[in-house]
C-alpha positions in Angstrom: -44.4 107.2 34.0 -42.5 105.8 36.7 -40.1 103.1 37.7 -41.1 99.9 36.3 -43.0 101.0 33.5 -39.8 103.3 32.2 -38.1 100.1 32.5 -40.8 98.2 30.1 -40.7 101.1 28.0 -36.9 101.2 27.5 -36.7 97.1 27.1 -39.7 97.9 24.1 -37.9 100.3 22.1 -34.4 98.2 22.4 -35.9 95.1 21.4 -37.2 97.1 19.0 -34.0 99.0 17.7 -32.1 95.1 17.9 -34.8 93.4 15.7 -33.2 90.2 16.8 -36.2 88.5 17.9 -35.2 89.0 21.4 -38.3 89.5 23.8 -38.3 92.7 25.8 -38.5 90.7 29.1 -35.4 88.8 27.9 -32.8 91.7 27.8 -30.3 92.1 30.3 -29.9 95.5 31.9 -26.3 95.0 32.9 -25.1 93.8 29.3 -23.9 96.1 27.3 -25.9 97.5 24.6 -23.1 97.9 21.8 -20.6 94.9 22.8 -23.2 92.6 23.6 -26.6 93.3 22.1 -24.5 95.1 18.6 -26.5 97.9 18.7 -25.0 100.5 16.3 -24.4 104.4 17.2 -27.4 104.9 14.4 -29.8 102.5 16.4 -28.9 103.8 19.5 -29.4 107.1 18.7 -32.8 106.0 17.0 -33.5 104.0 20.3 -32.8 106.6 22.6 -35.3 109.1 20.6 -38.1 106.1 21.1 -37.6 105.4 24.7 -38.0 109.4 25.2 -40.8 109.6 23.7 -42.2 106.7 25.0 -41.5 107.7 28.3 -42.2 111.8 27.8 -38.3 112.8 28.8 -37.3 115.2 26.4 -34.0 114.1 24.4 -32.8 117.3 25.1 -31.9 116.4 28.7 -29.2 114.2 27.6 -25.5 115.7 25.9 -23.9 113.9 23.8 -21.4 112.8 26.5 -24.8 111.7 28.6 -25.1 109.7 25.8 -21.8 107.8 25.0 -21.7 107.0 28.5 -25.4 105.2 28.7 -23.6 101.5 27.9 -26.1 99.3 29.0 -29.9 99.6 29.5 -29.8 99.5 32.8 -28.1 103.0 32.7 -30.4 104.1 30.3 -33.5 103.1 32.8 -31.5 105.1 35.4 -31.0 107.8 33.3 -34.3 108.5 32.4 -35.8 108.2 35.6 -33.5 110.9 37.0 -34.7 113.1 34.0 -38.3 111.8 34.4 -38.3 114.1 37.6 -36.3 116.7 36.5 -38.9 117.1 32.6 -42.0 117.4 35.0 
């Protein structure tokens, strides 16, 4: 899974994790997830375990501190791919 479909992937499970109504597509990858989206730690941490699976990169790749810093889900996209490589 590359590029743009880790992207779709990761805009999925967030839309998902909001259940706001809000259309993968319309999700802003520079906004950030918690300020601006209200994503709690709980659904975060439940998002981040879909997107992983979804994309096959092992949660296990990420610390904690990997983690807190992942703000918005453009860095999560990043993120991912980086480990996408690294999990192969």
């Amino acid at each position: 899974m590359h590029g743009d479909h880790i992207e779709r992937a990761a805009r999925s499970c967030l839309a998902e994790a909001l259940d706001l109504g809000i259309a993968p597509a319309e999700l802003q990858l520079d906004l950030d997830m918690v300020n601006e989206y209200g994503l709690s730690s709980l659904n975060k941490v439940l998002f981040m375990t879909a997107v992983c699976d979804a994309t096959g990169v092992p949660v296990s790749c990420f610390t904690e501190h990997d983690l807190a810093r992942m703000r918005t889900l453009g860095d999560v996209v990043t993120a991912l791919s980086r480990n996408e490589v690294v999990s192969r």
